[in-house]
LOBAKOL-684786 format. One record per residue: residue in one letter; x, y, z of N, C-alpha, C in turn. Coordinates in steps of 0.1 Angstrom, whole numbers, padded with zeros to 4 digits, always signed. Atoms other than C-alpha are relative to their C-alpha. Layout:
AXYZXYZXYZ
...
REM end
This chain:
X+0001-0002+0014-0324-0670-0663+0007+0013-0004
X-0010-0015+0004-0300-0645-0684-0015+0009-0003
X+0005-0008+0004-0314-0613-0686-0001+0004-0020
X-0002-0004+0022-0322-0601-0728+0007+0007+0001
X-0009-0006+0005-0296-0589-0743-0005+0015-0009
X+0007-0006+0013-0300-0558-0762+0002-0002-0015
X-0005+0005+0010-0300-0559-0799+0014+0006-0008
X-0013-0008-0002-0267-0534-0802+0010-0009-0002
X-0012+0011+0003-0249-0564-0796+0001-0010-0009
X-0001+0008+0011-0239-0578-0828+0008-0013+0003
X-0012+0012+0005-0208-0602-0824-0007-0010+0012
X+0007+0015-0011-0213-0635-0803+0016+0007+0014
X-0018-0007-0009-0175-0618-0787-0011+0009+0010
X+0009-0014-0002-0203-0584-0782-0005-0005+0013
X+0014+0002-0007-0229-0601-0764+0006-0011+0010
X-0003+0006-0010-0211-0627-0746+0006+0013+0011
X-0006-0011-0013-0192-0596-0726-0009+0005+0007
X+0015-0010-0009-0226-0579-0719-0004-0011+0006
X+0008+0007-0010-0240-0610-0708+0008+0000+0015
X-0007-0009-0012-0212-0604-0681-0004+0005+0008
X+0000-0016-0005-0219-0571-0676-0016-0002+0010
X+0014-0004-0001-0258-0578-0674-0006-0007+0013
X+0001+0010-0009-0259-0607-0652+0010+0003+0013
X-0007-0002-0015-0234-0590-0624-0006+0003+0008
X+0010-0004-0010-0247-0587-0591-0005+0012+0005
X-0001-0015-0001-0231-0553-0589-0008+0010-0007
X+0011-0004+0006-0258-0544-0614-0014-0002-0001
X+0014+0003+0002-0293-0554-0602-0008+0010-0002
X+0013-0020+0005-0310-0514-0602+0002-0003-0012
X+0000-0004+0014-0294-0510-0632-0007-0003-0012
X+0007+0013+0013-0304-0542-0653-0015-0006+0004
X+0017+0002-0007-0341-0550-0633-0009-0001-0011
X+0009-0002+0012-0359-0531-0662+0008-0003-0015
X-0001+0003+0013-0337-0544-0690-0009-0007-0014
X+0012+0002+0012-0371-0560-0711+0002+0012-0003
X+0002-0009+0006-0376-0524-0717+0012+0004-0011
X-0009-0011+0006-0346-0516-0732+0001-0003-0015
X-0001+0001+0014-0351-0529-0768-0004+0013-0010
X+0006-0017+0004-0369-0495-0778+0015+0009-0002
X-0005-0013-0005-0341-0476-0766+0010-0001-0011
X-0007-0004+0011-0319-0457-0791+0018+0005+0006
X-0010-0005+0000-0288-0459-0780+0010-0013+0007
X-0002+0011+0004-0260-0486-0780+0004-0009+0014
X-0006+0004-0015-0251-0513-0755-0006+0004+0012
X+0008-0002-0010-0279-0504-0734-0007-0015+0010
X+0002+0013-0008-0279-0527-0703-0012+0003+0008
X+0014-0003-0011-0307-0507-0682-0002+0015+0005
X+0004-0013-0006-0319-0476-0664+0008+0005+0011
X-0006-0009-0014-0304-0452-0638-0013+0007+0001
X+0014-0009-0005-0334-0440-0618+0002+0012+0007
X+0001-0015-0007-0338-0402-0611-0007+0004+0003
X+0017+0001-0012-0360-0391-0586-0006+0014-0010
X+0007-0012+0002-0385-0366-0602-0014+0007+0012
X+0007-0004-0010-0403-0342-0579-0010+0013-0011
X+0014-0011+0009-0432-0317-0592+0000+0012+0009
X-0001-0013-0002-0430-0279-0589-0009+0008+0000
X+0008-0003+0001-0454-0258-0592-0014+0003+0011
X+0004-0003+0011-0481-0251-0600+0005+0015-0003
X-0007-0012+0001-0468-0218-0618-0013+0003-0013
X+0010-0014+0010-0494-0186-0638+0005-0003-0010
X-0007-0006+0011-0480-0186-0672-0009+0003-0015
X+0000-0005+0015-0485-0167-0703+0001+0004-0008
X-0011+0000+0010-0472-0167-0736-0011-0006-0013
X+0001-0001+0008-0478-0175-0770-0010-0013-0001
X+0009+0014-0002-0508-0202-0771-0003-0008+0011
X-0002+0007-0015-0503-0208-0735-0010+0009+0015
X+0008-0011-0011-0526-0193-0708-0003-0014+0009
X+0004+0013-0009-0529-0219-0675+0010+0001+0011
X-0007+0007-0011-0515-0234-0645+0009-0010-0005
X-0006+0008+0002-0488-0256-0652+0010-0004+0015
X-0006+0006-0005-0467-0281-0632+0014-0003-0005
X-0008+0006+0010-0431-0289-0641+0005-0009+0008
X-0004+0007-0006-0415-0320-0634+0016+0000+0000
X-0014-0003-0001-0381-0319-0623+0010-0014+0002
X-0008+0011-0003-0355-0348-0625+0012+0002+0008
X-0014-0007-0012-0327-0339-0594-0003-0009+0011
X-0003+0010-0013-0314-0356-0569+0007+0012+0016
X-0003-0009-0008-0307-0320-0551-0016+0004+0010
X+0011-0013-0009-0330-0310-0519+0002+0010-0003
X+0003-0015+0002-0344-0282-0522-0001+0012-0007
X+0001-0005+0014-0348-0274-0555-0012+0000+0001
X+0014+0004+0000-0385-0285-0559-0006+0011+0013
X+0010-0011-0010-0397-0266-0526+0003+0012-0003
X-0002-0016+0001-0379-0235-0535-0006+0003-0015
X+0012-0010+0011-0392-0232-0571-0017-0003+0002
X+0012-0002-0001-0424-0241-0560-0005+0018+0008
X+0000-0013-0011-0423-0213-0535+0000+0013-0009
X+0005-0015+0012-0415-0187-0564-0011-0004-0008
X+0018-0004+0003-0443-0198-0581-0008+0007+0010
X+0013-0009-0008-0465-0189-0556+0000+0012+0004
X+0004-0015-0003-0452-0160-0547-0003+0008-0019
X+0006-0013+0011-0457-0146-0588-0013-0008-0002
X+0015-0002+0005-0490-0164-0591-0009+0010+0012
X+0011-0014-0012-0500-0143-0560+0000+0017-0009
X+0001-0017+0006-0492-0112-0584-0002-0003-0015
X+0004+0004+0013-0505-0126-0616+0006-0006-0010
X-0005+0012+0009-0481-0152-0630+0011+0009-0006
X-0011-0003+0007-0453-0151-0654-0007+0000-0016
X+0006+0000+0010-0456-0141-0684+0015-0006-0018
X-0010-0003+0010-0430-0148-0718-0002+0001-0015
X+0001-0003+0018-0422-0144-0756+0012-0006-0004
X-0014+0006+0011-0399-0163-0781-0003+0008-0011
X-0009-0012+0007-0377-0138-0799+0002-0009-0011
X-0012+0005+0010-0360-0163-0824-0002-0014+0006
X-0008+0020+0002-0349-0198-0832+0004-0007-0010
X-0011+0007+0008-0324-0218-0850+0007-0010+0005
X-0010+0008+0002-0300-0245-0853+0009+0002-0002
X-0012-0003+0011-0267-0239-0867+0006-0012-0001
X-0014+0003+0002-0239-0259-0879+0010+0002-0011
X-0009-0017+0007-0206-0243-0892+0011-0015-0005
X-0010+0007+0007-0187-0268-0918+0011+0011+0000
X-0013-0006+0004-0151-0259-0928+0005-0006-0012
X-0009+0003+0012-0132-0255-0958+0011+0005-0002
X-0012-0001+0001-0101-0257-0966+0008-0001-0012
X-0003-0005+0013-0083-0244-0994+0017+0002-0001
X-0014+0002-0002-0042-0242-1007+0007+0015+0010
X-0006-0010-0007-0035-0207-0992-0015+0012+0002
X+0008-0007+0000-0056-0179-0982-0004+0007-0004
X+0006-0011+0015-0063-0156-1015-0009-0012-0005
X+0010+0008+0007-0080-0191-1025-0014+0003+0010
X+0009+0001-0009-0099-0188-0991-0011+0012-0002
X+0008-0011+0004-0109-0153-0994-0010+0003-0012
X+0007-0009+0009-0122-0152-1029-0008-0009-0004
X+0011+0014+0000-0143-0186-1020-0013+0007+0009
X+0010+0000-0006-0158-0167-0991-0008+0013-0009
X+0003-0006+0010-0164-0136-1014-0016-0007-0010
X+0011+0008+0010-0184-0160-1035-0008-0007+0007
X+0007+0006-0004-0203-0172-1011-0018+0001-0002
X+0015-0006+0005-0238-0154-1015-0002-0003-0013
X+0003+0006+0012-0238-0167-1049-0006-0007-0001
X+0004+0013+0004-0241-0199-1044-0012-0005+0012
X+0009+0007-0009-0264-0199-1015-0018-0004+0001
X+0018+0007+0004-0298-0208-1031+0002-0014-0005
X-0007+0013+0003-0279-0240-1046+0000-0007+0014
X-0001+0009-0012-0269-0247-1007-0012+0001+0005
X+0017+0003-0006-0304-0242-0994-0007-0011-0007
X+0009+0012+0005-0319-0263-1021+0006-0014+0003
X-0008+0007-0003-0294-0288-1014-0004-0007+0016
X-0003+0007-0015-0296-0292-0975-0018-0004+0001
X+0015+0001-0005-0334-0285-0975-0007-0012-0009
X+0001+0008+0013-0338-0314-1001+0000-0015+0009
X+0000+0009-0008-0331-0340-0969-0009+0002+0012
X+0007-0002-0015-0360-0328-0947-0011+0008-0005
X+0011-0012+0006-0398-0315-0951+0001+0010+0009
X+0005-0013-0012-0393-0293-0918+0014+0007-0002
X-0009-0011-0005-0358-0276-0920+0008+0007-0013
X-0002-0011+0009-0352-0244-0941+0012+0007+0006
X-0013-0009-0001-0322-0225-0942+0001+0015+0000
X+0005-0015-0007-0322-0191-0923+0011+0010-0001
X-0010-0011+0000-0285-0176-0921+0011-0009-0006
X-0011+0009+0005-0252-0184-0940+0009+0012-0008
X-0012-0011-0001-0219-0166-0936+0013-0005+0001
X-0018+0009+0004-0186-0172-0942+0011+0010+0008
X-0011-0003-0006-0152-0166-0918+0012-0004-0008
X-0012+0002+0005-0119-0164-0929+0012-0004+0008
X-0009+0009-0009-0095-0187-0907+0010-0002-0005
X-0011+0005+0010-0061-0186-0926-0003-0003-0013
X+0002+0008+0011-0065-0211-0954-0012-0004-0001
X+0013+0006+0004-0098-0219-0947-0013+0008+0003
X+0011-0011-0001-0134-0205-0947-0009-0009+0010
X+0009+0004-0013-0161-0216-0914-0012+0005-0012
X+0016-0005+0004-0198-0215-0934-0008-0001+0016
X+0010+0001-0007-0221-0206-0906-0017-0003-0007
X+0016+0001+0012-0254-0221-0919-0012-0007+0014
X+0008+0001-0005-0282-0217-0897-0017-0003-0005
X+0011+0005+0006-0317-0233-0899-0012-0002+0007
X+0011+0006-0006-0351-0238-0890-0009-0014-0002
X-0001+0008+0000-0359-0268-0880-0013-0009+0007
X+0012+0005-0004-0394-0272-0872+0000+0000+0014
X+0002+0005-0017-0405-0291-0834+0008-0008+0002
X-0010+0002-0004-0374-0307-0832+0014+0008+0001
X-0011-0008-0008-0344-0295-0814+0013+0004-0013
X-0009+0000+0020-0324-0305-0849+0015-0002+0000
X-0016+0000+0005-0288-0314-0843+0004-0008-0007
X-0005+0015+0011-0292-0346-0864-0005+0005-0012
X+0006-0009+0015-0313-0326-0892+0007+0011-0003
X-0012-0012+0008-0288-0299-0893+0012-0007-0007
X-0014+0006+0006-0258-0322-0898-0006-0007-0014
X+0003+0010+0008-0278-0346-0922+0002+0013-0018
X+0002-0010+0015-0287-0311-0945+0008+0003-0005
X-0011-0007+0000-0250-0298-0939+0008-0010-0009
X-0011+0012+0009-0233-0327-0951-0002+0000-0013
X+0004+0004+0016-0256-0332-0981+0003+0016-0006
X-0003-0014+0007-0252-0297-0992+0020+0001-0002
X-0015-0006+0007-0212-0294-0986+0004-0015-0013
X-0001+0015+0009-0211-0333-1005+0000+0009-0016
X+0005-0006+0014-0229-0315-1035+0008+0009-0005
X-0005-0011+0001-0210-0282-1031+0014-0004-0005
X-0016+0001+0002-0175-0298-1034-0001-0008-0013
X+0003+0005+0015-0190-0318-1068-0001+0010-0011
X+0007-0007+0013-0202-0287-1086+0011+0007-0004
X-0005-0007+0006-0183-0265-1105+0010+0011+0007
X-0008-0010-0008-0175-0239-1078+0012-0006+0008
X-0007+0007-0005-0156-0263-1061+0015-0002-0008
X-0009-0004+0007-0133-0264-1089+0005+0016-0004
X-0006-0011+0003-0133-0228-1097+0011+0007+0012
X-0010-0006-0018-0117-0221-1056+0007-0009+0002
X-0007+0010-0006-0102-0253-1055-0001-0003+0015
X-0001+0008-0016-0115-0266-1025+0007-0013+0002
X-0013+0008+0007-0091-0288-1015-0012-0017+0016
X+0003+0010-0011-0114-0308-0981-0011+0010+0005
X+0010-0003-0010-0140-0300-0958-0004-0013+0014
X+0003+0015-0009-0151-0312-0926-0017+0011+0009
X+0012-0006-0001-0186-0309-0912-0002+0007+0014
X-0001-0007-0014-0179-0290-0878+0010+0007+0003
X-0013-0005-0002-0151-0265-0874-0002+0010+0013
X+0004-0008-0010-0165-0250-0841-0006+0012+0004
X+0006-0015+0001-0180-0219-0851-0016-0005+0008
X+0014+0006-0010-0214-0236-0840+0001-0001+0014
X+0002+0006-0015-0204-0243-0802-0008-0009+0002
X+0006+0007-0004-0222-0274-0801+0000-0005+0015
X-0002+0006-0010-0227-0284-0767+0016+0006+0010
X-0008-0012-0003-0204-0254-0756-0006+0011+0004
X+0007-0019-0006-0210-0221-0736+0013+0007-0010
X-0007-0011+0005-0198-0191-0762-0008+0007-0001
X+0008-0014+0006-0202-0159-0768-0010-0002-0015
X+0006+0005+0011-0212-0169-0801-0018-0001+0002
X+0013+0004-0008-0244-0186-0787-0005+0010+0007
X+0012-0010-0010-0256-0157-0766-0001+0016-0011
X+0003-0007+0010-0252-0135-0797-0008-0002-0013
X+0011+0008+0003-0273-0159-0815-0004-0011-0003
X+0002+0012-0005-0294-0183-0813+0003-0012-0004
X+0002+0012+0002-0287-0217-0811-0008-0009+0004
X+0008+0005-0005-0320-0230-0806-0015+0005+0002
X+0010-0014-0002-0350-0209-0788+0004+0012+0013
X+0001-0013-0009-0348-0172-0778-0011+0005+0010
X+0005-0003-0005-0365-0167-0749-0002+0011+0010
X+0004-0010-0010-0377-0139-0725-0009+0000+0008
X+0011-0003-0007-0397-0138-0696+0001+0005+0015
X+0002-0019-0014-0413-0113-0668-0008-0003+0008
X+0009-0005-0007-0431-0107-0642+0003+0006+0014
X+0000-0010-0007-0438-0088-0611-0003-0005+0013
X+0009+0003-0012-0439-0094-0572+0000+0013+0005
X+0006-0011-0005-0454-0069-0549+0008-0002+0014
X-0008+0004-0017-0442-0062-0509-0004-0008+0002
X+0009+0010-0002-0470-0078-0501+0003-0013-0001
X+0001+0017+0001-0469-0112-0514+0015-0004+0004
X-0014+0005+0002-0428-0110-0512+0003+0000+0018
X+0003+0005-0015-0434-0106-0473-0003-0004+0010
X+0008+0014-0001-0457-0129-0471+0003-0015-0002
X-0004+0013+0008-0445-0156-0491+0014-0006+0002
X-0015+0005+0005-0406-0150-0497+0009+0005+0017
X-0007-0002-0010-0403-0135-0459+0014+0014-0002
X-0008-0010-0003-0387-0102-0469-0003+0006-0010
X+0006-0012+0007-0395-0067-0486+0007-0002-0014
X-0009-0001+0013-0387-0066-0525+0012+0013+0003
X-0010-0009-0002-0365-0036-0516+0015-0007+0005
X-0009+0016-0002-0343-0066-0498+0004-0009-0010
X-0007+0010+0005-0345-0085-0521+0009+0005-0017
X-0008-0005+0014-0336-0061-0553+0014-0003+0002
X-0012-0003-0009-0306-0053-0530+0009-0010-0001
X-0005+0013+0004-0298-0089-0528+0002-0006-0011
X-0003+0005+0014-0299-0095-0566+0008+0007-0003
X-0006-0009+0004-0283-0065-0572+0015-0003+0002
X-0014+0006-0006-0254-0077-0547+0005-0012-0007
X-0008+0015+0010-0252-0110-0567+0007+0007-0013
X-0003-0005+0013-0247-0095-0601+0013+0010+0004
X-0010-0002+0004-0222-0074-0590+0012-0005+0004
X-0003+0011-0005-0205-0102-0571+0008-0005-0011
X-0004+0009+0019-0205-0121-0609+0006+0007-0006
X-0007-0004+0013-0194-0094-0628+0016+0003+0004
X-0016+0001-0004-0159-0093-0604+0005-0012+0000
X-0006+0014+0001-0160-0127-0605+0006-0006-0012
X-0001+0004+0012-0162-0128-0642-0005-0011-0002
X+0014+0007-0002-0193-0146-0640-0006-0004-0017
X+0007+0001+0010-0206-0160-0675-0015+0001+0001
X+0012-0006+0002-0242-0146-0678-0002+0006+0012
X+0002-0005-0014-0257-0134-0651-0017-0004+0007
X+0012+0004-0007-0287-0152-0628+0006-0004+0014
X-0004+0001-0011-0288-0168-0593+0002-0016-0003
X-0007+0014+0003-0287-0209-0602-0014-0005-0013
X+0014+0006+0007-0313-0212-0633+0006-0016-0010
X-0009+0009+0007-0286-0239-0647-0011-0015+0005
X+0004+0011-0007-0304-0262-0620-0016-0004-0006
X+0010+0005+0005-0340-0259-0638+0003-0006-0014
X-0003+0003+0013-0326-0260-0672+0007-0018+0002
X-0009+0012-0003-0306-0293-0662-0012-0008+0005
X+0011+0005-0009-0335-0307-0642-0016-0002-0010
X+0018+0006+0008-0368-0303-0671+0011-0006-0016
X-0006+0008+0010-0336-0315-0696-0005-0014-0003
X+0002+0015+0002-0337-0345-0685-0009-0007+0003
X+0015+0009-0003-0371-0355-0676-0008+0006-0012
X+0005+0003+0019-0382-0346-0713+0007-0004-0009
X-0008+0008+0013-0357-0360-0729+0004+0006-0010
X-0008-0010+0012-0338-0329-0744+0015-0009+0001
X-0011+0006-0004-0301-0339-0746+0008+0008+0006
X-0001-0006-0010-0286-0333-0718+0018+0006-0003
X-0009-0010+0003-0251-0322-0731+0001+0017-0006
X+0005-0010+0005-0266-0296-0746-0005+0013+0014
X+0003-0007-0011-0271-0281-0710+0012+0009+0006
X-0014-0007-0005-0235-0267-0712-0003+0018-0009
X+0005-0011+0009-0251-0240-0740-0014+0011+0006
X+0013-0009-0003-0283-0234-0729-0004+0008+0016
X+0002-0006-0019-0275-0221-0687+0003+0009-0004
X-0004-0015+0001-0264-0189-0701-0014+0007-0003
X+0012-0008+0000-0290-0167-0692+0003+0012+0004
X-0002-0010-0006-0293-0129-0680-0013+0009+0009
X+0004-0004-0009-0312-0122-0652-0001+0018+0004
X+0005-0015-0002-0328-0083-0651-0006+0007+0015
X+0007-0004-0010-0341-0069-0619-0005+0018+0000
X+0004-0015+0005-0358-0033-0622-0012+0002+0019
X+0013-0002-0008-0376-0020-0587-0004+0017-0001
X+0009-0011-0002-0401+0007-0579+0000+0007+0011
X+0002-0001-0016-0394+0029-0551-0016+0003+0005
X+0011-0001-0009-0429+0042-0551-0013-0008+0002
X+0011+0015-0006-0455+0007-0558+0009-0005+0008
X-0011+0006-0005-0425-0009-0541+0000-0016-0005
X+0002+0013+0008-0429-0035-0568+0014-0002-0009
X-0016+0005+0003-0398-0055-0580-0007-0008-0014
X+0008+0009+0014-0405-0069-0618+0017-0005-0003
X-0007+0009+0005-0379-0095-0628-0001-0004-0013
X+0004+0005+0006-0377-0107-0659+0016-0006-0006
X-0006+0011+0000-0352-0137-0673+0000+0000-0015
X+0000+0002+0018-0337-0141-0714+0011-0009+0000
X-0010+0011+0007-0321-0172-0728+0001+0002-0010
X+0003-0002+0013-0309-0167-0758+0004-0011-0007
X+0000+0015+0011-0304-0205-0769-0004-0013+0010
X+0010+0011-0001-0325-0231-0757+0001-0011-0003
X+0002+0013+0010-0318-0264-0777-0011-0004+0004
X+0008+0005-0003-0351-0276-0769-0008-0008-0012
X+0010+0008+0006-0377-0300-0790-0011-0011+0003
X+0010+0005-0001-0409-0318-0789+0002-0018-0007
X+0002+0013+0005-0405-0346-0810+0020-0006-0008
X-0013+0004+0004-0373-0370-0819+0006-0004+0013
X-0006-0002-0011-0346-0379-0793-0006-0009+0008
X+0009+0007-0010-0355-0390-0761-0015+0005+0004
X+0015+0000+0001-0390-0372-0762-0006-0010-0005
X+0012+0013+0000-0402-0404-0776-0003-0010+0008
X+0005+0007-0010-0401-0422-0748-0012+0001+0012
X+0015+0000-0010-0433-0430-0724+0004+0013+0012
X-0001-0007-0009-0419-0414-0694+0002+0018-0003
X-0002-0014+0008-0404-0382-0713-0013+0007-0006
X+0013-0009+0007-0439-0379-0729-0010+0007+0007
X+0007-0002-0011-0454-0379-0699+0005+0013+0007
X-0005-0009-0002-0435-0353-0687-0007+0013-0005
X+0005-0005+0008-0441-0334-0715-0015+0007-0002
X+0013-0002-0003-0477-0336-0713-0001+0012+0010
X+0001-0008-0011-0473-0324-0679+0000+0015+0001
X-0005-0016+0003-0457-0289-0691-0009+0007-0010
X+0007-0006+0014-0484-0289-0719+0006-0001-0013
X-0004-0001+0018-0459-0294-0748+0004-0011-0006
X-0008+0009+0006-0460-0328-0755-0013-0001-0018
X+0008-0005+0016-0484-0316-0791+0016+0003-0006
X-0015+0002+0007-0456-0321-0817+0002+0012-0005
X-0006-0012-0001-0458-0281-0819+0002+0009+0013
X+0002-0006-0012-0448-0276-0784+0012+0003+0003
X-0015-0004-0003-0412-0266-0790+0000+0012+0007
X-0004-0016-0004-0415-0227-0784-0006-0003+0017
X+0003-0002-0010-0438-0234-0754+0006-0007+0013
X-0008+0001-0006-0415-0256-0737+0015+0005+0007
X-0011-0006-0003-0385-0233-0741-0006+0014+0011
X+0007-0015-0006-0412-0203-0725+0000-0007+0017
X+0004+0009-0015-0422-0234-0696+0019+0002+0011
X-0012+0001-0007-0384-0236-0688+0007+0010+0005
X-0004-0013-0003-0375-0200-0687-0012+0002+0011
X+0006-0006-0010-0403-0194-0664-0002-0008+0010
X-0004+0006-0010-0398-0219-0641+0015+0005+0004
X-0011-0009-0004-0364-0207-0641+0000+0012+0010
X-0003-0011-0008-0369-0173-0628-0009-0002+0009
X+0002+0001-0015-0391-0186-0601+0010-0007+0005
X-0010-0001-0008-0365-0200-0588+0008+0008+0005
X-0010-0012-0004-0342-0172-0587-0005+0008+0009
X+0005-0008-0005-0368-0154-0575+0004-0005+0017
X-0004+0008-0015-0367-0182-0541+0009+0001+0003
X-0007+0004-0001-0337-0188-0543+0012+0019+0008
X-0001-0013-0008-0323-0151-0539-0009+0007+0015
X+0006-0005-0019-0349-0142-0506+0004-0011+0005
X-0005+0009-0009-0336-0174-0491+0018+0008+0002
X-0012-0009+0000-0299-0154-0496-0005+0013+0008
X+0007-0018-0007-0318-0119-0487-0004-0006+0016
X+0003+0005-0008-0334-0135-0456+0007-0011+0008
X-0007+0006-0003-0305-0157-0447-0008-0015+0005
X+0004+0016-0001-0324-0190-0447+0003-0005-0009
X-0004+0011+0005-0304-0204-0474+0008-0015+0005
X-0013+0016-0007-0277-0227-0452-0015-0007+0008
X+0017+0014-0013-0309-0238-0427-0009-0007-0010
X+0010+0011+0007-0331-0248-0456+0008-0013-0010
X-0011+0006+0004-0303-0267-0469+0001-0012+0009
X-0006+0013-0007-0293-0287-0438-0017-0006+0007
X+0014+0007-0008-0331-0294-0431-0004-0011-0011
X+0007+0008+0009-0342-0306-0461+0016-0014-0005
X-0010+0009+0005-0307-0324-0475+0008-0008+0009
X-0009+0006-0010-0292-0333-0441-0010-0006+0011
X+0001+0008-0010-0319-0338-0415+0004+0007+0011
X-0007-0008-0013-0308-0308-0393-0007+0014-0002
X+0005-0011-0002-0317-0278-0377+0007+0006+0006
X-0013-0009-0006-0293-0250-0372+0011-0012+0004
X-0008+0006-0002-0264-0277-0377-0005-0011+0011
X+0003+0013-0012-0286-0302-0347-0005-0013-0010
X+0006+0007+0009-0291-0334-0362-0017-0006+0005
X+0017+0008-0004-0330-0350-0361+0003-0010+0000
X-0003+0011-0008-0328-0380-0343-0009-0012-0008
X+0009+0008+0009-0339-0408-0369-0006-0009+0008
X+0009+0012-0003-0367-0435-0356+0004-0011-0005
REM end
């Protein structure tokens, strides 16, 4: 019996090709769970790709309405992720957890206008503060949650970049930014001012935003949530736990960072890209958005005389959200739950969950470098070997 079609496919041309597609043999994982896929929001959907999730944790944390033990679920198909941030957990709940704070948060997106020469452009951006209670009322007129926070104007030749940043409630908001942006420049090129600068076009993205881009821009502010978070291991637990003195292991952070900065390293951490990429996609942020948000900056500070090493970890753009997206799906919610922020105001504590799973990793991940058990825990867990010998499968 054919598999169901989804409903994406309109034409009888559409749907006869997917039936194709759906019914190949080369696709039975794929298409298996196709019943489910009528829910799903997005087009031409023939079925699932299954990504193994493994559980972390449990990790101290807290922060702003957050005090507990948490678990985070990780979606990776990399050994040795999962054991090694577990491992930094334990070594900071051995010294009282992690702790964080959200600094900031926003959305942006940066229309463009374009004008006959640049004395039109200049004395449009000039006028921009004028008119920007008109564009607030305007964008914010398509949404009860997203208010309008910053809005600046560049001068690009002939044309002027609005940076119009916004707050956008518990969602992440890149479809409630564009929806506000549009309706506002729509209105703005109707009213009066529009004729007095002669705007001559507009388009609703001229790159000042970095959507789904690492820029400076972005680590200067935020696109999304600003986060920071700290905490402290002792010798003790770090020679216990991580198998080598925080003095080692400063040394060894220290050695990375200046490593990055001749490499010309964008931010500076040990691989926090891998948790950020990994609780993306098992809540259902969007995962292109993982090209913005791995820029992080990794601090290390020790004590010669507690001989206590405090770490602490700052994103300054997050795209993250609770509700919308793929967070509405069962599995993603579930997830969610998992981390504590599947409550439709559990945006900031998600972005706090991610950052501090983050720097346990680094924390691991660096004393496996300091202690030179990075390559061995690697070929044990991903390969099946010990010191390059293979384990003899049954």
């Amino acid at each position: 019996m054919s598999k169901m079609l989804p409903s994406t496919a309109r034409s009888l041309e559409g749907r006869a090709r997917l039936h194709s597609v759906i019914d190949s043999p080369d696709l039975q994982h794929i298409t298996r769970h196709i019943d489910e896929a009528a829910a799903v929001q997005i087009e031409n959907c023939v079925g699932f790709v299954q990504v193994p999730v493994g559980i972390a944790g449990p990790l101290r944390v807290t922060g702003p309405d957050t005090t507990g033990e948490y678990h985070a679920p990780l979606a990776t198909c990399e050994p040795t992720l999962v054991a090694s941030c577990s491992r930094g957990c334990k070594v900071f709940n051995a010294c009282g957890g992690l702790q964080f704070e959200v600094l900031n948060e926003a959305m942006s997106r940066a229309p463009m206008f374009l004008f006959a020469t640049p004395g039109h452009a200049v004395a449009f951006a000039r006028a921009v503060p004028s008119f920007r209670n008109d564009f607030a009322r305007w964008a914010e007129s398509t949404s009860r949650y997203v208010r309008l926070q910053g809005f600046e104007a560049s001068i690009i030749g002939s044309s002027v970049h609005l940076y119009c940043s916004y707050f956008c409630g518990s969602a992440a908001g890149q479809n409630m930014v564009s929806k506000a942006t549009q309706r506002a420049c729509e209105m703005l090129r109707k009213s009066q001012c529009a004729k007095t600068f002669g705007i001559k076009d507009f388009i609703i993205e001229g790159q000042l935003a970095s959507d789904k881009k690492p820029s400076w821009g972005n680590v200067k502010r935020a696109r999304g949530v600003e986060v920071l978070t700290w905490g402290t291991i002792t010798n003790s637990a770090c020679e216990e736990i991580l198998r080598c003195s925080t003095e080692r292991l400063y040394q060894t952070q220290m050695a990375l960072k200046e490593g990055g900065i001749r490499n010309g390293q964008f931010g500076c951490n040990i691989n926090t890209a891998n948790i950020v990429a990994a609780l993306f996609v098992s809540t259902g942020q969007d995962a292109g958005s993982v090209a913005e948000a791995s820029w992080s900056h990794l601090t290390s500070e020790y004590d010669y005389e507690t001989k206590e090493l405090k770490m602490s970890l700052y994103f300054p753009s997050l795209p993250v959200g609770t509700v919308g997206g793929g967070t509405l799906y069962p599995s993603q919610r579930e997830c969610l739950n998992m981390l504590g922020c599947a409550a439709s105001d559990g945006k900031r504590k998600l972005a706090g969950m991610i950052a501090a799973f983050a720097v346990a990793l680094d924390a691991s991940t660096s004393a496996a470098i300091a202690n030179d058990t990075f390559t061995k825990s690697h070929m044990k867990l991903a390969r099946g070997e010990i010191y390059g010998s293979p384990v003899s499968k049954l």
